[in-house]
N, C-alpha and C positions, 0 to 999 in steps of 0.2 A: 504494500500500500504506500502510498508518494500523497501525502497532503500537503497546501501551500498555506502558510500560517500568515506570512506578511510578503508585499512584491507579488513580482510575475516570474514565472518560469517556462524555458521551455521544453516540453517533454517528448522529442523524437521527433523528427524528418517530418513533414506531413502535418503534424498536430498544431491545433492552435494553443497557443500560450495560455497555461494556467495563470489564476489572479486568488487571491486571500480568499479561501473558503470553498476552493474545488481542487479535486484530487484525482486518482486513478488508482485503479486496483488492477489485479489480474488474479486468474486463479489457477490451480496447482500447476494446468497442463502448455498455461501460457509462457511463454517467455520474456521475466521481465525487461524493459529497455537496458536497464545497468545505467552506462555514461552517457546516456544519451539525455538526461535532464541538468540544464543549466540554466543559475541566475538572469535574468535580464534585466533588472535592477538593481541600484544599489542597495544593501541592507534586507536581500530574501533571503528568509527564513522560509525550510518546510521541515516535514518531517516524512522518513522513510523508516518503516515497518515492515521486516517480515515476521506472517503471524504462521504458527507451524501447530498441528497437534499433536497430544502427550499420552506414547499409550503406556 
């Protein structure tokens, strides 16, 4: 999970720029981008989460 807490980002070739308060997820069999999300603002903050289960 990739949420933008404050700024813009940009998350991979193609996509439009994330802004404060929209994010992207993927699931298990997806492939996340990795280094393809970057600042476009000065002072962006996000938060990236992988969430896994615990058997």
């Amino acid at each position: 999970m990739f949420y933008v807490l404050d700024g813009r980002w940009r998350a991979g070739a193609g996509q439009s720029p994330l802004a404060a308060g929209q994010g992207l997820w993927w699931d298990e069999g997806d492939e996340a981008p990795g280094g393809a999300f970057a600042p476009l603002s000065p002072g962006a903050v996000a938060l990236w989460a992988d969430v896994a289960t615990v058997s």
